[in-house]
PDB file of N, H, CA, C and O in Angstrom:
ATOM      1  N   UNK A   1      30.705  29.999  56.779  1.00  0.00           N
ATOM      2  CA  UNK A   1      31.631  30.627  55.845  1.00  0.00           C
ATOM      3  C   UNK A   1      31.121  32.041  55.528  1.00  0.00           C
ATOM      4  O   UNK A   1      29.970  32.290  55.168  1.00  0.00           O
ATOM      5  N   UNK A   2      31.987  32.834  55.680  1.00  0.00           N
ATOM      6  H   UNK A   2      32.922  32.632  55.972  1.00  0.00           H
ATOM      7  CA  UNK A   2      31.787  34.041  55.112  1.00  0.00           C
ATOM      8  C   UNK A   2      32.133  34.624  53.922  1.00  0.00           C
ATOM      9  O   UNK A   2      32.805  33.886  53.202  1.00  0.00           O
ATOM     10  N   UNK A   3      31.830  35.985  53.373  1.00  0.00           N
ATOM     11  H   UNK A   3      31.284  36.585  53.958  1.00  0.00           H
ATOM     12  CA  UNK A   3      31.628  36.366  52.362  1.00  0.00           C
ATOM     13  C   UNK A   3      32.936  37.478  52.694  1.00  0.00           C
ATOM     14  O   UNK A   3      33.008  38.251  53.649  1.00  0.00           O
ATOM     15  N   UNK A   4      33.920  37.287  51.592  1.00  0.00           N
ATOM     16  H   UNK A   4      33.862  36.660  50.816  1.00  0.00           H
ATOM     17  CA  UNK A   4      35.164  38.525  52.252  1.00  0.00           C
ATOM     18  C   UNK A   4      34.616  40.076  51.470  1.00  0.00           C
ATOM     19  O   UNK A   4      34.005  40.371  50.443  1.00  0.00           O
ATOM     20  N   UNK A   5      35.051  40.594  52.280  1.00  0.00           N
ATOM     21  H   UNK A   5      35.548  40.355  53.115  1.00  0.00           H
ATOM     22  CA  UNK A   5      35.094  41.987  51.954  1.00  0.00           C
ATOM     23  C   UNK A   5      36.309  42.591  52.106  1.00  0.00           C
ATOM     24  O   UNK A   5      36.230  43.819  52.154  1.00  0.00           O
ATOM     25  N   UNK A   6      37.387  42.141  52.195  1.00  0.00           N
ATOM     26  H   UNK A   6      37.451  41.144  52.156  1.00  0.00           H
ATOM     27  CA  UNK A   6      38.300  42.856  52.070  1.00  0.00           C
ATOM     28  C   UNK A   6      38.641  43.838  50.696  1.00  0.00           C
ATOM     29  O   UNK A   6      39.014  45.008  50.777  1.00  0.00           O
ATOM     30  N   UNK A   7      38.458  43.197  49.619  1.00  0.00           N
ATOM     31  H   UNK A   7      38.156  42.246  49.553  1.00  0.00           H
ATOM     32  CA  UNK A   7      38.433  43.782  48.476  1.00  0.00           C
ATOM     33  C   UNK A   7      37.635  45.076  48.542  1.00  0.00           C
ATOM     34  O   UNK A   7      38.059  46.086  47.979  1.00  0.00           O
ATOM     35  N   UNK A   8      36.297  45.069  49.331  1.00  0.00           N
ATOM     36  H   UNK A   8      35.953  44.249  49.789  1.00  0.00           H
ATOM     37  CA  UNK A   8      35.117  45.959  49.073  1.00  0.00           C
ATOM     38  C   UNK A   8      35.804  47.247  49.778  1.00  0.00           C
ATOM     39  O   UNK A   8      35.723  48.412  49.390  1.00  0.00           O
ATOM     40  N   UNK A   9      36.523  46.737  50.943  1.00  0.00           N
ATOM     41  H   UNK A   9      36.589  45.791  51.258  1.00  0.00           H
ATOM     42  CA  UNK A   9      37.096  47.483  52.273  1.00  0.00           C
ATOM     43  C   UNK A   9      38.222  48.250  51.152  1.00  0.00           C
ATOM     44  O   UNK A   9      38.275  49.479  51.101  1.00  0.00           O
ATOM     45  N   UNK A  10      38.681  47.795  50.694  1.00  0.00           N
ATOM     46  H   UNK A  10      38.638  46.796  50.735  1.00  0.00           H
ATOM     47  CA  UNK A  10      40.307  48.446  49.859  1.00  0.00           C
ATOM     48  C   UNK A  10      39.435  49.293  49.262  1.00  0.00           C
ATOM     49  O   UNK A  10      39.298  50.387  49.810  1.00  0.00           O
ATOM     50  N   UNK A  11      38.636  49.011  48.009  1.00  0.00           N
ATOM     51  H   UNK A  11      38.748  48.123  47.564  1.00  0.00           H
ATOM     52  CA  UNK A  11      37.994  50.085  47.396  1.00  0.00           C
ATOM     53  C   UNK A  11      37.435  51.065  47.960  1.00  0.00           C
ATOM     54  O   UNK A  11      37.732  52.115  47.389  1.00  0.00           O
ATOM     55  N   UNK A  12      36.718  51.209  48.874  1.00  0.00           N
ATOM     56  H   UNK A  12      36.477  50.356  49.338  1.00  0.00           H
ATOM     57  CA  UNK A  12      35.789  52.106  49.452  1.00  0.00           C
ATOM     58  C   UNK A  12      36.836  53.134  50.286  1.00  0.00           C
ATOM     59  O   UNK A  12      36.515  54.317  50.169  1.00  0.00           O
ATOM     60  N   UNK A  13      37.887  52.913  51.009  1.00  0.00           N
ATOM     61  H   UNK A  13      38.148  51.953  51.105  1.00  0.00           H
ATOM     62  CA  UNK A  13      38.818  53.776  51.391  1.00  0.00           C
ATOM     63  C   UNK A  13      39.635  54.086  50.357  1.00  0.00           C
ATOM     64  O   UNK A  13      40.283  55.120  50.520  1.00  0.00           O
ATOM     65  N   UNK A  14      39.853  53.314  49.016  1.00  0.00           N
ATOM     66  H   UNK A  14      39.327  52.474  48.884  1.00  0.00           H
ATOM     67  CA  UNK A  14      40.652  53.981  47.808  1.00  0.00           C
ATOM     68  C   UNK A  14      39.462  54.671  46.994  1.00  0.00           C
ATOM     69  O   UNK A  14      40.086  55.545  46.391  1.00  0.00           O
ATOM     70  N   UNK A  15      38.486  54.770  46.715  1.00  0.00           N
ATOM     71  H   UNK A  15      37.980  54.060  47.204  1.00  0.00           H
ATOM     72  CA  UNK A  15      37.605  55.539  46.531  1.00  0.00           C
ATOM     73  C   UNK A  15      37.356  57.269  47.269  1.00  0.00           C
ATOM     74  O   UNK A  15      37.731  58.339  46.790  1.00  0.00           O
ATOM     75  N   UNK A  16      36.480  56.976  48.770  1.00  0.00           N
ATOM     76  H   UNK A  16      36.176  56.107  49.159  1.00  0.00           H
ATOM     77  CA  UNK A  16      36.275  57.755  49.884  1.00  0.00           C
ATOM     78  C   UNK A  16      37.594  58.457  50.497  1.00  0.00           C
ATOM     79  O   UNK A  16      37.779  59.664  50.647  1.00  0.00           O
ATOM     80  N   UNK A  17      38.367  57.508  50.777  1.00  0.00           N
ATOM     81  H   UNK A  17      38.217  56.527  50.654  1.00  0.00           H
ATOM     82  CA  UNK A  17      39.388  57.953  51.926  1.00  0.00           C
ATOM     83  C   UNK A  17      38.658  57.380  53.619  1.00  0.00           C
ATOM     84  O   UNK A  17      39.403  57.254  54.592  1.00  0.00           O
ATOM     85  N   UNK A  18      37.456  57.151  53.687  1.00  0.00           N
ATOM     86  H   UNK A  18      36.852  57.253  52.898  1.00  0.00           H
ATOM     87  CA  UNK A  18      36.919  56.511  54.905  1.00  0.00           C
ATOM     88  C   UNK A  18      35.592  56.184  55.072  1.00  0.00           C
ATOM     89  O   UNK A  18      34.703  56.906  54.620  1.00  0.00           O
ATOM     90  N   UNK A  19      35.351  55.082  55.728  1.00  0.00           N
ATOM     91  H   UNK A  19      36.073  54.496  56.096  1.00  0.00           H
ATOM     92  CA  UNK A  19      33.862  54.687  55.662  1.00  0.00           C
ATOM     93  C   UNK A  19      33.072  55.528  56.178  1.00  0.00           C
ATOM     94  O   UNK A  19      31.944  55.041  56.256  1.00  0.00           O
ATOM     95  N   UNK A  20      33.136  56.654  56.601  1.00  0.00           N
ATOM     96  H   UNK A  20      34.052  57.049  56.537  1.00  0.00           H
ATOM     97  CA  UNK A  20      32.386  57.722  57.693  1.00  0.00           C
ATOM     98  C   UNK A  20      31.977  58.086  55.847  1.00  0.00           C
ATOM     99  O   UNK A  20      30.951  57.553  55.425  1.00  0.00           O
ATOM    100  N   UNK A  21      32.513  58.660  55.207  1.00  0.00           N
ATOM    101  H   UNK A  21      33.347  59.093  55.550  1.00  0.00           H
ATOM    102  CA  UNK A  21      32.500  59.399  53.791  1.00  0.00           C
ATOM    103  C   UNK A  21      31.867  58.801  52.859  1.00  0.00           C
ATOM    104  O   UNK A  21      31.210  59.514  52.101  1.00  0.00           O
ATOM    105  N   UNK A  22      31.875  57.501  52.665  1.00  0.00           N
ATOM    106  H   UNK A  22      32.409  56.921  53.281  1.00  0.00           H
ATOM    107  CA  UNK A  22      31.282  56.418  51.704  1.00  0.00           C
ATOM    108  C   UNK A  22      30.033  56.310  52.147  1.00  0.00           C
ATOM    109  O   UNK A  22      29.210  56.116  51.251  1.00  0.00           O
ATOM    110  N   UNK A  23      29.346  56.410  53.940  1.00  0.00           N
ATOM    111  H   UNK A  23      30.014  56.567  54.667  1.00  0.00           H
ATOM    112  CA  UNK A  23      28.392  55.626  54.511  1.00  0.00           C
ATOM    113  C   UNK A  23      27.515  57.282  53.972  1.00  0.00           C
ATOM    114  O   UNK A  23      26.345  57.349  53.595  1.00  0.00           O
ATOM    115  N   UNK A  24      28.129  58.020  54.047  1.00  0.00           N
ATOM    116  H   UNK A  24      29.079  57.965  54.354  1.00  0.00           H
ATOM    117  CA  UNK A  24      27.308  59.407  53.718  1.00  0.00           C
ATOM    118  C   UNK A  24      27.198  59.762  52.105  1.00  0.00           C
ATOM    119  O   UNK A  24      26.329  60.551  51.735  1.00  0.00           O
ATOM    120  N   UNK A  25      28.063  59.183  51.202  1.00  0.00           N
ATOM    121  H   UNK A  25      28.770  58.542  51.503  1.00  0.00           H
ATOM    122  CA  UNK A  25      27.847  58.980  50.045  1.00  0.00           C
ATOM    123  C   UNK A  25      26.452  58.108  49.426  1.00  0.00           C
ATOM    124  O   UNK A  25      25.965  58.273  48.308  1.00  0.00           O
ATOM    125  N   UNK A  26      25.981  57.163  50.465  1.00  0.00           N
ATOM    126  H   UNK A  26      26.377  57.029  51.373  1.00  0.00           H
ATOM    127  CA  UNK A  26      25.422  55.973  50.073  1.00  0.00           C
ATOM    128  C   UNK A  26      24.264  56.553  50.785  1.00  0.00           C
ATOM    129  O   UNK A  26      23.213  56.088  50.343  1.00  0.00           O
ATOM    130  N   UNK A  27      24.056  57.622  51.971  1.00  0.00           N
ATOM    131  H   UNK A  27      24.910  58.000  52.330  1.00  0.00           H
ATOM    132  CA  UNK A  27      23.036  57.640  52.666  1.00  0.00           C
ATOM    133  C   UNK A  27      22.642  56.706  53.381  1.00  0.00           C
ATOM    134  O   UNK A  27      21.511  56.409  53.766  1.00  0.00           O
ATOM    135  N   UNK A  28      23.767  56.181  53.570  1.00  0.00           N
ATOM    136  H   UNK A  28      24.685  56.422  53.257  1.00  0.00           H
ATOM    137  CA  UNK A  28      23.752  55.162  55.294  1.00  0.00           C
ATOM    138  C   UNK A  28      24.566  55.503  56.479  1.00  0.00           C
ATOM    139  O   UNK A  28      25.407  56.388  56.325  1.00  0.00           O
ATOM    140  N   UNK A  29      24.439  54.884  57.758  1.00  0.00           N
ATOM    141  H   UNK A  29      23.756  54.165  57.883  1.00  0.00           H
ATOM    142  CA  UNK A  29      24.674  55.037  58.772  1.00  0.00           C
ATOM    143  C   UNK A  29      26.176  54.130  58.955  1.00  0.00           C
ATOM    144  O   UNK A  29      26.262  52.938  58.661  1.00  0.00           O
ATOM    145  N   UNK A  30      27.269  54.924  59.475  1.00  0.00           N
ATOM    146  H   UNK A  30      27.200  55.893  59.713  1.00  0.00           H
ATOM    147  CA  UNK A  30      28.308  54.352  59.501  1.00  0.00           C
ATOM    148  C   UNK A  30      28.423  52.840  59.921  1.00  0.00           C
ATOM    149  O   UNK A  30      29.230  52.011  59.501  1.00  0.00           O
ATOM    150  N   UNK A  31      27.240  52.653  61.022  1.00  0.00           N
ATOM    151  H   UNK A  31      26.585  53.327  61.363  1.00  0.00           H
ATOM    152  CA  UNK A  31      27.215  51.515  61.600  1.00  0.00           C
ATOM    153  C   UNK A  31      27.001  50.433  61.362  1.00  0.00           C
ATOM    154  O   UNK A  31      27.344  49.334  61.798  1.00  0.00           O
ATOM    155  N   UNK A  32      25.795  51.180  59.885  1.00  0.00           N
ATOM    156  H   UNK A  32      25.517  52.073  59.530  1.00  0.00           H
ATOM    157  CA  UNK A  32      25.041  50.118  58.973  1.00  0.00           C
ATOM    158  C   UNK A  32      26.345  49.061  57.777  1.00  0.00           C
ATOM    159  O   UNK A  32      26.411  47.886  57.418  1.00  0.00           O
ATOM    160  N   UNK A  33      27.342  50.571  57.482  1.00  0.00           N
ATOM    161  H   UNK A  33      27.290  51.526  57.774  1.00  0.00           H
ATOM    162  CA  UNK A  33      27.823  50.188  56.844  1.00  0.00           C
ATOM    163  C   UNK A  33      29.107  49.270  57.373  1.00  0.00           C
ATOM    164  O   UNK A  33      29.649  48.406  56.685  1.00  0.00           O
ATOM    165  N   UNK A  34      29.491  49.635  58.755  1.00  0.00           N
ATOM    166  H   UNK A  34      29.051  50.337  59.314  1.00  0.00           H
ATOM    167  CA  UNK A  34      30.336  48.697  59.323  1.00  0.00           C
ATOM    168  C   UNK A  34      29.835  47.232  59.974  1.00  0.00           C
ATOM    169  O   UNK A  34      30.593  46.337  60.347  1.00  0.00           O
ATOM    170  N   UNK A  35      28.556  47.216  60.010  1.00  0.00           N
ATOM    171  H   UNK A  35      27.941  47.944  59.707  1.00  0.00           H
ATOM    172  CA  UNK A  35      28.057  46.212  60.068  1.00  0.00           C
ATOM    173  C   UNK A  35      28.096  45.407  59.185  1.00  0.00           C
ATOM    174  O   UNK A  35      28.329  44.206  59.320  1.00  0.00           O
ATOM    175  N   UNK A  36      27.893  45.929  58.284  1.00  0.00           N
ATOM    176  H   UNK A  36      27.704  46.905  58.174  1.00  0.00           H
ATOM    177  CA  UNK A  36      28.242  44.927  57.179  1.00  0.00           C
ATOM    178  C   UNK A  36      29.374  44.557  56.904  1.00  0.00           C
ATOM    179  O   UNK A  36      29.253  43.338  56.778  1.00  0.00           O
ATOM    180  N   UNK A  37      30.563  44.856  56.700  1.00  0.00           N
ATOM    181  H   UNK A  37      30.661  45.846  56.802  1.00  0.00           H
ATOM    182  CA  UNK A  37      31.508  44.845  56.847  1.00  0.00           C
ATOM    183  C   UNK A  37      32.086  44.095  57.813  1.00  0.00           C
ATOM    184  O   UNK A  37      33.293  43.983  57.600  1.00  0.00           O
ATOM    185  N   UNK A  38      31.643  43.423  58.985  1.00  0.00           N
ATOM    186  H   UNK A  38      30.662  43.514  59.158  1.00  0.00           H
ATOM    187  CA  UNK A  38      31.857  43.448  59.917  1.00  0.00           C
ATOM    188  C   UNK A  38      31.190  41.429  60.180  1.00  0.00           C
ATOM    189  O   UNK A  38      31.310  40.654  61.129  1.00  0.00           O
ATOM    190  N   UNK A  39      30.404  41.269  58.546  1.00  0.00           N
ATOM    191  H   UNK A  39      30.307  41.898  57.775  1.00  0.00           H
ATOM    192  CA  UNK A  39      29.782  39.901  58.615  1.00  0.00           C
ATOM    193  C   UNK A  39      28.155  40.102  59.645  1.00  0.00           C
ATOM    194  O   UNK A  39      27.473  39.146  60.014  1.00  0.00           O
ATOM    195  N   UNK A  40      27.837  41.586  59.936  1.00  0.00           N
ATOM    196  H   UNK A  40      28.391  42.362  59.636  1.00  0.00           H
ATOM    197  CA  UNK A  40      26.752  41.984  61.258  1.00  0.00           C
ATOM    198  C   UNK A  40      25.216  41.527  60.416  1.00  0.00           C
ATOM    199  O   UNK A  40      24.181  41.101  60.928  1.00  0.00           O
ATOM    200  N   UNK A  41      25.495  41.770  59.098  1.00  0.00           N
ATOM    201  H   UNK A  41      26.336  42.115  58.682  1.00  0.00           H
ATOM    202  CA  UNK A  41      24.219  41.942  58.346  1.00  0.00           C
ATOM    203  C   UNK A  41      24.781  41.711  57.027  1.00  0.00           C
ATOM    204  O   UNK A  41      25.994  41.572  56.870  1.00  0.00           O
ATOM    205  N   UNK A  42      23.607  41.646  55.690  1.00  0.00           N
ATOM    206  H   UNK A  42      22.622  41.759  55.818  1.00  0.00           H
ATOM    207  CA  UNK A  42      23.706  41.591  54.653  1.00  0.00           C
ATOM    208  C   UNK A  42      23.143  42.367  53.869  1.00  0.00           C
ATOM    209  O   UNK A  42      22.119  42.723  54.451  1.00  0.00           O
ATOM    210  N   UNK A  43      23.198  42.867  52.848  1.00  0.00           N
ATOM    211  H   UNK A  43      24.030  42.578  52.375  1.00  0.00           H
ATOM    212  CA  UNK A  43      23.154  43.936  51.537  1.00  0.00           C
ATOM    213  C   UNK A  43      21.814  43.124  50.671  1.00  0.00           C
ATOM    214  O   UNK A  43      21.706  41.901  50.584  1.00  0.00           O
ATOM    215  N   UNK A  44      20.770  44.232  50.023  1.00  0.00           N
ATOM    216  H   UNK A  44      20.858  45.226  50.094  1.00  0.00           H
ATOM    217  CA  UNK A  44      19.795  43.383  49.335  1.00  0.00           C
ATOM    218  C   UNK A  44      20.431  43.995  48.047  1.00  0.00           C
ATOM    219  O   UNK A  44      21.107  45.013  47.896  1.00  0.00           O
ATOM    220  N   UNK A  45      20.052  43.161  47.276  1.00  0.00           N
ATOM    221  H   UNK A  45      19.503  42.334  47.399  1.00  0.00           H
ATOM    222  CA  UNK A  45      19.935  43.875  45.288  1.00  0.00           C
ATOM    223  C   UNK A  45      20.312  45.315  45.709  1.00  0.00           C
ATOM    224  O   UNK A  45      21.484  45.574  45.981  1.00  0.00           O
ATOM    225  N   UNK A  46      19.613  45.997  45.751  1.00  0.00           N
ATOM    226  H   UNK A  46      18.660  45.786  45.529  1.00  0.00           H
ATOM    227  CA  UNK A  46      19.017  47.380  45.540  1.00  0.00           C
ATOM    228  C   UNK A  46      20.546  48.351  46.091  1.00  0.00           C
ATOM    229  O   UNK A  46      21.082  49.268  45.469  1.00  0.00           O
ATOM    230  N   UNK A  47      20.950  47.779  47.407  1.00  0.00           N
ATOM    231  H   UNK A  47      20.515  47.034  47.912  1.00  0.00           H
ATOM    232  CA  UNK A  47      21.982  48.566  48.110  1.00  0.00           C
ATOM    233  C   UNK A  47      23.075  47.812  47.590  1.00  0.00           C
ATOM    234  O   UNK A  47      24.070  48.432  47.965  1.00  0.00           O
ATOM    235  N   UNK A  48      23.430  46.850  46.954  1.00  0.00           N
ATOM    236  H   UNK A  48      22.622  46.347  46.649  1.00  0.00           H
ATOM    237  CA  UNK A  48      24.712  46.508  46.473  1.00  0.00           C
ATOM    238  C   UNK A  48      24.842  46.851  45.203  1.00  0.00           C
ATOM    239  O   UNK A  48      25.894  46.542  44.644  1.00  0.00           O
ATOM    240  N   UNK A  49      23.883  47.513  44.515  1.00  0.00           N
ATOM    241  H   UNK A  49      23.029  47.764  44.970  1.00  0.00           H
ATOM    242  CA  UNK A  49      23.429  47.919  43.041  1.00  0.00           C
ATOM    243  C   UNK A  49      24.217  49.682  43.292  1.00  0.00           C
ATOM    244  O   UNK A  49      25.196  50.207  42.762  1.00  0.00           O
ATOM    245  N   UNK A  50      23.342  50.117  44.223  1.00  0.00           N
ATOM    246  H   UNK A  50      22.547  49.691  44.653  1.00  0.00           H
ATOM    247  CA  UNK A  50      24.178  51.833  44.609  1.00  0.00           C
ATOM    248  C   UNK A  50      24.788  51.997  45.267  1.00  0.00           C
ATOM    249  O   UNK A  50      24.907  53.181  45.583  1.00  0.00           O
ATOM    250  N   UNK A  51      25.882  50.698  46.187  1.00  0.00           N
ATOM    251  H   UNK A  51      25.784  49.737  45.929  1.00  0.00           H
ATOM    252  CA  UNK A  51      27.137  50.862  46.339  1.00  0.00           C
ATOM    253  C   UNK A  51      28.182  50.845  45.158  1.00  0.00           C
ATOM    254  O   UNK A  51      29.136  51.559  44.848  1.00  0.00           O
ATOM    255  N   UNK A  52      27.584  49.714  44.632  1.00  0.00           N
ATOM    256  H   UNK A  52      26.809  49.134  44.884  1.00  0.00           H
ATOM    257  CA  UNK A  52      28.274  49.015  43.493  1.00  0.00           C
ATOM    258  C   UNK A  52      28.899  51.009  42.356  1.00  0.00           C
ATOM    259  O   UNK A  52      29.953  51.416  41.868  1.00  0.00           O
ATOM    260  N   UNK A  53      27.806  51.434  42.454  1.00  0.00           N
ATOM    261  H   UNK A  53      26.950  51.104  42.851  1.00  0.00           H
ATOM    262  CA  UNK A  53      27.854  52.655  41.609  1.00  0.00           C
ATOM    263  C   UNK A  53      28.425  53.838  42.509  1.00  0.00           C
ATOM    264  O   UNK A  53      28.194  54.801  41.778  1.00  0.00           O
ATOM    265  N   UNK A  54      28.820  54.171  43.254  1.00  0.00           N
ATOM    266  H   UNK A  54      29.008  53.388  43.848  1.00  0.00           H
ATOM    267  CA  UNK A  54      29.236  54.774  44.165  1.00  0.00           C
ATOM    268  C   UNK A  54      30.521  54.530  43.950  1.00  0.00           C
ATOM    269  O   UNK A  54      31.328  55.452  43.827  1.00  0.00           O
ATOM    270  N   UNK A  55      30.877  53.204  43.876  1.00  0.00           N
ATOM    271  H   UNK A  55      30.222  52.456  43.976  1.00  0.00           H
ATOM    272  CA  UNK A  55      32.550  52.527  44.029  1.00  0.00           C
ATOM    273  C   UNK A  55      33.043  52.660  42.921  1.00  0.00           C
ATOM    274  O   UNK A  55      34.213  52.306  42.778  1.00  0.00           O
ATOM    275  N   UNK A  56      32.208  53.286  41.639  1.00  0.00           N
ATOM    276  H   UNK A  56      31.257  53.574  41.755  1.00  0.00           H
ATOM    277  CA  UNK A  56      32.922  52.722  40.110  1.00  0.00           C
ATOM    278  C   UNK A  56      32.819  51.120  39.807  1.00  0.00           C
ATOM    279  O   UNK A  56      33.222  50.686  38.728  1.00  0.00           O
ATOM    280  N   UNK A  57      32.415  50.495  40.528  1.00  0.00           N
ATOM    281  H   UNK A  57      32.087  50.848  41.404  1.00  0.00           H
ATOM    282  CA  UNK A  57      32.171  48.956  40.110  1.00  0.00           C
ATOM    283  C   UNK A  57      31.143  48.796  39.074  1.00  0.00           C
ATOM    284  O   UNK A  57      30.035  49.324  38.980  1.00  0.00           O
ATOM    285  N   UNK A  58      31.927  47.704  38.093  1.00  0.00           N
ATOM    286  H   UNK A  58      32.827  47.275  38.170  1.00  0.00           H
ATOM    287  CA  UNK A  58      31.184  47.641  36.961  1.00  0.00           C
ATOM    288  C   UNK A  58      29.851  46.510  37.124  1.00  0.00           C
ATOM    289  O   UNK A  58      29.389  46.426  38.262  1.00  0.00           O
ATOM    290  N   UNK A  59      29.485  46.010  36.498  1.00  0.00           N
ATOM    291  H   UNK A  59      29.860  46.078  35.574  1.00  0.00           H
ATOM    292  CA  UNK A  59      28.354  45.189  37.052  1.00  0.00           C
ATOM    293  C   UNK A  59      29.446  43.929  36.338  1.00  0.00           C
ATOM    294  O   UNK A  59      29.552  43.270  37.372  1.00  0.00           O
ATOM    295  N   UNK A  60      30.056  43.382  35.615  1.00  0.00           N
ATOM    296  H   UNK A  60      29.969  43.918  34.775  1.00  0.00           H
ATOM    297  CA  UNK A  60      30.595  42.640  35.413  1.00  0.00           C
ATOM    298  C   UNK A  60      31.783  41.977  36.903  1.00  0.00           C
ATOM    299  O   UNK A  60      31.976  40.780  37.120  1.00  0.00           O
ATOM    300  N   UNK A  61      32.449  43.223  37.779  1.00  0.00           N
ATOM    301  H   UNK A  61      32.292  44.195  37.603  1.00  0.00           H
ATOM    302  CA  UNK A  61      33.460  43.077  38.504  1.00  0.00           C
ATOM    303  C   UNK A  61      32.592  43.235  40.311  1.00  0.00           C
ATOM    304  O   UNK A  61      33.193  43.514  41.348  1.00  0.00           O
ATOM    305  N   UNK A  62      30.659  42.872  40.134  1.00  0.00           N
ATOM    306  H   UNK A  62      30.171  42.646  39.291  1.00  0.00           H
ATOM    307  CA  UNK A  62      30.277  42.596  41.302  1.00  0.00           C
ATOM    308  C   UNK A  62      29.848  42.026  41.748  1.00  0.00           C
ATOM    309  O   UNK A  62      28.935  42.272  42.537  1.00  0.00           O
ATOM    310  N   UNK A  63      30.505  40.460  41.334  1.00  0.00           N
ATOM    311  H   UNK A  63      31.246  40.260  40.693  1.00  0.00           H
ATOM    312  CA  UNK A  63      30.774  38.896  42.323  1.00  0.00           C
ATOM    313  C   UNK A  63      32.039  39.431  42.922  1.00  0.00           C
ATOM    314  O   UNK A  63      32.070  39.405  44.152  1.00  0.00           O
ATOM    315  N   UNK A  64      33.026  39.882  42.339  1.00  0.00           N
ATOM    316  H   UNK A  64      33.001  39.903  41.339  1.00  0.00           H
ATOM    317  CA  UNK A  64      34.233  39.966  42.720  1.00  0.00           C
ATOM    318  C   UNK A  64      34.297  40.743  44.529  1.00  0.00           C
ATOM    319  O   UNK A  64      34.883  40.417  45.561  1.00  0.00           O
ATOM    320  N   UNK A  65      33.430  41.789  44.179  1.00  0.00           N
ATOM    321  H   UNK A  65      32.954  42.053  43.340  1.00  0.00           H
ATOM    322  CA  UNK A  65      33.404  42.634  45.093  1.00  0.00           C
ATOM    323  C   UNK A  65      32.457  42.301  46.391  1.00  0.00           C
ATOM    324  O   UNK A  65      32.679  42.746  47.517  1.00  0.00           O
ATOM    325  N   UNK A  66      31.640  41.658  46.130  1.00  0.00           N
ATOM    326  H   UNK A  66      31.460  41.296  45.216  1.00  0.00           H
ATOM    327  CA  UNK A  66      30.581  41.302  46.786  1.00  0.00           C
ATOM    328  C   UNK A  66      29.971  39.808  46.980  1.00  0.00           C
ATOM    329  O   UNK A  66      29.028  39.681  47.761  1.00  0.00           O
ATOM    330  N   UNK A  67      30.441  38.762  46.346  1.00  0.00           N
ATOM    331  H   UNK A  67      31.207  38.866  45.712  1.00  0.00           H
ATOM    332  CA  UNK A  67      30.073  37.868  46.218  1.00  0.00           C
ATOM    333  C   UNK A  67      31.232  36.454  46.361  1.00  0.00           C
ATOM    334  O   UNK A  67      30.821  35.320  46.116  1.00  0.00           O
ATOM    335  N   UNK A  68      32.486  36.670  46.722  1.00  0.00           N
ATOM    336  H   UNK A  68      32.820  37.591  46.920  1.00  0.00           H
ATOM    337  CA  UNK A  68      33.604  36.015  46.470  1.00  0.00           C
ATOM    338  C   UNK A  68      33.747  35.648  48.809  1.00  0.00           C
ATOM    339  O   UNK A  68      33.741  36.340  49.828  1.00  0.00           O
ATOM    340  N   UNK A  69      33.850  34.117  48.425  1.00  0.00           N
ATOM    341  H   UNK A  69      33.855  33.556  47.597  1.00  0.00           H
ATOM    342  CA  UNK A  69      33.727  33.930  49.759  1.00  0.00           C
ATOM    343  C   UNK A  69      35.260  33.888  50.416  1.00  0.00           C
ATOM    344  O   UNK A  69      36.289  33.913  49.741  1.00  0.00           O
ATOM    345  N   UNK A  70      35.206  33.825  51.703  1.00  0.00           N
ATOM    346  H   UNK A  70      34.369  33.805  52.251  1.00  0.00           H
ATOM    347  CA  UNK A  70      36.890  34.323  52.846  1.00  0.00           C
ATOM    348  C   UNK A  70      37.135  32.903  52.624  1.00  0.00           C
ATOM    349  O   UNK A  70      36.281  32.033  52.796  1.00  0.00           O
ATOM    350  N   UNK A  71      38.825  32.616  52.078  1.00  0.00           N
ATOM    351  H   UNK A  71      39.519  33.323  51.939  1.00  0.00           H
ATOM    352  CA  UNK A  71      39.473  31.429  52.236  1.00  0.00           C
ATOM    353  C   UNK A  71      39.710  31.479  53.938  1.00  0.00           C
ATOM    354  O   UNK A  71      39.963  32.504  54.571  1.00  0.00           O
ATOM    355  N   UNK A  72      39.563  30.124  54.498  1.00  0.00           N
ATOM    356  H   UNK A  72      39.358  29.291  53.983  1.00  0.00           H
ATOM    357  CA  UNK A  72      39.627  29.956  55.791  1.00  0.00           C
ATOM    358  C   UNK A  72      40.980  28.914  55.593  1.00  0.00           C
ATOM    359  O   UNK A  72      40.552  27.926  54.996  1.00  0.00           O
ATOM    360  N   UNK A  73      42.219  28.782  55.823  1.00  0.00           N
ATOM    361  H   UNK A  73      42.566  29.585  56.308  1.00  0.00           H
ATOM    362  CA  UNK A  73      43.183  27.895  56.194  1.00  0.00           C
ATOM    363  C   UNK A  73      42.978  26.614  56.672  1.00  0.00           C
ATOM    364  O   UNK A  73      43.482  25.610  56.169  1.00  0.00           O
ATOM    365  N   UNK A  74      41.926  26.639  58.060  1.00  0.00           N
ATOM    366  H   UNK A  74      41.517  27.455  58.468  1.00  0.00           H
ATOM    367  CA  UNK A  74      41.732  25.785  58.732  1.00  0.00           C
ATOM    368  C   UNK A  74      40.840  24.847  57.975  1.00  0.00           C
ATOM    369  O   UNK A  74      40.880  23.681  58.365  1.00  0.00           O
ATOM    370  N   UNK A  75      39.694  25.239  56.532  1.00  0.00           N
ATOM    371  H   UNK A  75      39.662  26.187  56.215  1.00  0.00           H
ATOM    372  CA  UNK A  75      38.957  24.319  56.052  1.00  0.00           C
ATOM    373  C   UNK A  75      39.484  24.075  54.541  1.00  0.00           C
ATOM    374  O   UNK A  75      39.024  24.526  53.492  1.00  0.00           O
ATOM    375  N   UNK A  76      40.709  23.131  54.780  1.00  0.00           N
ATOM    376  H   UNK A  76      41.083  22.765  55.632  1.00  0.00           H
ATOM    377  CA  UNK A  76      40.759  22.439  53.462  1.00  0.00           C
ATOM    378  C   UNK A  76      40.252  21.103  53.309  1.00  0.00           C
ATOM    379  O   UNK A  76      39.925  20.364  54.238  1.00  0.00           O
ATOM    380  N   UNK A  77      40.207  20.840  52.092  1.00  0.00           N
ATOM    381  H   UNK A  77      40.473  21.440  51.337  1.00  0.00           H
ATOM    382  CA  UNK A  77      39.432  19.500  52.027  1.00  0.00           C
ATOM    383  C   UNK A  77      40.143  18.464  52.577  1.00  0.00           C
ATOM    384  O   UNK A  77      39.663  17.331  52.602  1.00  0.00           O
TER     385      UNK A  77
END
């Protein structure tokens, strides 16, 4: 099961306008950041703390953003 990011994906282009812009906001590598994005890798404390602030995300609204897992269709109970 994965962790969705779609939400993270909406913000960061309604924020930036594009992940090329956000990944240079954050002082990461586009790849890093599409990797993630992408389910490639995962975010520690520290980098979901100064994305989180980058995005305007409050610390209250970052489960939402970061922590909220992908409904899959195929796995209902």
């Amino acid at each position: 099961m994965n962790l969705s990011v779609a939400k993270l994906r909406g913000r960061i282009i309604e924020v930036f306008g594009t992940i090329d812009k956000f990944a240079e906001a954050v002082g990461q590598s586009r790849a890093f950041v599409s990797n993630y994005l992408n389910h490639k890798t995962f975010l520690n404390q520290v980098t979901i703390l100064k994305w989180a602030k980058q995005l305007h995300i409050s610390d209250d609204e970052i489960t939402t953003y970061f922590f909220t897992l992908e409904v899959d269709e195929t796995e209902q109970d």
